[in-house]
PyMOL commands that place a pseudoatom at each C-alpha (Angstrom):
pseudoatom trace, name=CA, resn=UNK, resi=1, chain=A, elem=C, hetatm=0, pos=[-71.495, 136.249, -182.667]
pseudoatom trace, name=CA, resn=UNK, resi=2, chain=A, elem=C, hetatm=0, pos=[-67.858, 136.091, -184.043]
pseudoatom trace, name=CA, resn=UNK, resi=3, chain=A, elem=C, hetatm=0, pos=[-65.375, 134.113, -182.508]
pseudoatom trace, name=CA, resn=UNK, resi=4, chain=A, elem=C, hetatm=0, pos=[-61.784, 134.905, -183.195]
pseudoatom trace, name=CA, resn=UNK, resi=5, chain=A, elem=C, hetatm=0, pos=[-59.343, 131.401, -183.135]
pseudoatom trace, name=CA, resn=UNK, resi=6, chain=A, elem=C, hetatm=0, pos=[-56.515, 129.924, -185.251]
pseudoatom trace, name=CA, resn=UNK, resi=7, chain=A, elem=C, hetatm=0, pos=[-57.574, 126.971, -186.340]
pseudoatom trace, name=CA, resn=UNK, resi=8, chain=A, elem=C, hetatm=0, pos=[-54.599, 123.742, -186.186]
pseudoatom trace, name=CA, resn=UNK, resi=9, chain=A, elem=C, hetatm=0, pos=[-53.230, 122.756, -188.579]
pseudoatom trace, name=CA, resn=UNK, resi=10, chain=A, elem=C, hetatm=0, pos=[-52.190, 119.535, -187.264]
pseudoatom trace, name=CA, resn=UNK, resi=11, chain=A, elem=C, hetatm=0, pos=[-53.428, 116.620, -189.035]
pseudoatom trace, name=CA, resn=UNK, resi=12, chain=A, elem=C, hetatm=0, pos=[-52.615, 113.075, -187.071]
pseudoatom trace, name=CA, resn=UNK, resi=13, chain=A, elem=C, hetatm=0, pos=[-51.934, 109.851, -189.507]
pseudoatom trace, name=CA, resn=UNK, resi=14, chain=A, elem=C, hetatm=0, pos=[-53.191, 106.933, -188.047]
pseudoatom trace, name=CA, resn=UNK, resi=15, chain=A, elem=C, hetatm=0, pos=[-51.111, 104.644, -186.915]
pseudoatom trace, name=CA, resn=UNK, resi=16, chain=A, elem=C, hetatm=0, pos=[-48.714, 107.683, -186.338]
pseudoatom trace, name=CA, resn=UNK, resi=17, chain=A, elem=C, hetatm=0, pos=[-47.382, 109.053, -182.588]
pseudoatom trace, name=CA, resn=UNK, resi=18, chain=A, elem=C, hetatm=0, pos=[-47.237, 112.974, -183.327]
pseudoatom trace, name=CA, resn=UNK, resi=19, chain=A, elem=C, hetatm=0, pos=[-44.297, 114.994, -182.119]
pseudoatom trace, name=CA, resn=UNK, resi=20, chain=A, elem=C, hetatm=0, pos=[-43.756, 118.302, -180.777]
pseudoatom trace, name=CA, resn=UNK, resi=21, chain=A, elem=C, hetatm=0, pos=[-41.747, 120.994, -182.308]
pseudoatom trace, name=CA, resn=UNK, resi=22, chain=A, elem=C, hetatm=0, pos=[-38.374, 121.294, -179.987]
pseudoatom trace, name=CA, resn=UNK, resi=23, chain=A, elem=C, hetatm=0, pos=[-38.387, 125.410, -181.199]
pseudoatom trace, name=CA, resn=UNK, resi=24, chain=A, elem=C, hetatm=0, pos=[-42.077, 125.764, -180.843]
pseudoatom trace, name=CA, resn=UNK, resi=25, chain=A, elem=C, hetatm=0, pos=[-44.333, 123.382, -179.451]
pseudoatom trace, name=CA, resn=UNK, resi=26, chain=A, elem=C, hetatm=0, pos=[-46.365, 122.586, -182.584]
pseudoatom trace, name=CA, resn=UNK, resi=27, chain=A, elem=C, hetatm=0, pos=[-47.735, 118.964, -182.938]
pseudoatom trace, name=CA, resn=UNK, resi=28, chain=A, elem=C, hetatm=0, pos=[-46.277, 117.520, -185.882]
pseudoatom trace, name=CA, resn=UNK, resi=29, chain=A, elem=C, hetatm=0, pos=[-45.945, 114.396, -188.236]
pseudoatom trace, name=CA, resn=UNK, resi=30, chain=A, elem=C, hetatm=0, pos=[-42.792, 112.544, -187.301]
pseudoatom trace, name=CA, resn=UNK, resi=31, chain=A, elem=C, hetatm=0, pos=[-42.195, 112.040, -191.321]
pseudoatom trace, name=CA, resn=UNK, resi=32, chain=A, elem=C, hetatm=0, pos=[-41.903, 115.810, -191.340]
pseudoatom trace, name=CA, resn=UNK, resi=33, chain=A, elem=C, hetatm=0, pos=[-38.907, 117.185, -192.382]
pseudoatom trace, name=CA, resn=UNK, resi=34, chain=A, elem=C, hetatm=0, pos=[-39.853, 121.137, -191.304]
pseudoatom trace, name=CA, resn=UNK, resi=35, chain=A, elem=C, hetatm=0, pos=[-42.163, 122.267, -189.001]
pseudoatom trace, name=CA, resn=UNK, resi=36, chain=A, elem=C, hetatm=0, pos=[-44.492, 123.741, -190.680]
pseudoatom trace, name=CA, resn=UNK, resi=37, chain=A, elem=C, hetatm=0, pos=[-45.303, 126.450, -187.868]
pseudoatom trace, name=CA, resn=UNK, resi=38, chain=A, elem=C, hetatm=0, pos=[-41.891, 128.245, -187.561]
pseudoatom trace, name=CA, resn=UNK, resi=39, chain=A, elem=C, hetatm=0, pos=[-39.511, 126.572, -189.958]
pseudoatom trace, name=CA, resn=UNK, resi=40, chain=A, elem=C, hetatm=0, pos=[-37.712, 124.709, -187.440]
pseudoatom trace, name=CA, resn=UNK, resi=41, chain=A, elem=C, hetatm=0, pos=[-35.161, 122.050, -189.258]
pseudoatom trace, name=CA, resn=UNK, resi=42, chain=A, elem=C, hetatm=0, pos=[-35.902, 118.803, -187.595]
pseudoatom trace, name=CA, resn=UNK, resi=43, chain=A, elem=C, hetatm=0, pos=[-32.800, 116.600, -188.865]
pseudoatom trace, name=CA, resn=UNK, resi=44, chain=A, elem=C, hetatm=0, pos=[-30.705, 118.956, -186.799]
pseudoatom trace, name=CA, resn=UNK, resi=45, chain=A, elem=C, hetatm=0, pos=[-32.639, 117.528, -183.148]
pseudoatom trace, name=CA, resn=UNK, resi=46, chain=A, elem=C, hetatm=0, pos=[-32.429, 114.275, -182.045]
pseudoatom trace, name=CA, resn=UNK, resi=47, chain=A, elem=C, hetatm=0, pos=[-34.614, 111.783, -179.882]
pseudoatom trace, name=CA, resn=UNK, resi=48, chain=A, elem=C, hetatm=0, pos=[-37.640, 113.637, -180.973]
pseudoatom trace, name=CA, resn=UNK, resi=49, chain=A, elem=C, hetatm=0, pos=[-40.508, 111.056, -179.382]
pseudoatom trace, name=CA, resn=UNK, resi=50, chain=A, elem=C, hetatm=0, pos=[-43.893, 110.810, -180.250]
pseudoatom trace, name=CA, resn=UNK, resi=51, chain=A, elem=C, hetatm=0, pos=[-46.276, 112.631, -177.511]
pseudoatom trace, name=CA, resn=UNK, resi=52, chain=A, elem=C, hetatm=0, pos=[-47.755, 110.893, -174.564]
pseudoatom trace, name=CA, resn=UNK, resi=53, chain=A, elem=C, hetatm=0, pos=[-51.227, 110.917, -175.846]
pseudoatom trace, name=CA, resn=UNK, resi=54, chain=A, elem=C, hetatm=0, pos=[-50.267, 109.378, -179.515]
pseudoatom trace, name=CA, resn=UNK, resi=55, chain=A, elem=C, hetatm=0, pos=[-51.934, 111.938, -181.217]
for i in range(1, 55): cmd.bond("trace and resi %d" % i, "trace and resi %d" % (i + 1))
show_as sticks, trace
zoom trace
């Protein structure tokens, strides 16, 4: 059986809230610059906050 998925690439630091992309959803590192899903430049958004679950 094959089973066709793209795997995350989303790796959670501890002791680190992850944020969502504001462009495209992706979970990210809030020391991220990019995201590394669509390119996004995440200086240029503000108030990003760390997602509800803290992961």
């Amino acid at each position: 059986m094959r089973l066709d998925f793209i795997p995350r690439m989303s790796v959670s630091t501890p002791g680190h809230g992850m944020i969502h992309c504001p462009e495209c959803g992706w979970e990210i590192d809030p020391d991220d610059e990019m995201c590394p899903n669509c390119g996004a430049y995440l200086a240029d958004y503000e108030n990003l906050e760390p997602s509800e679950d803290g992961t």
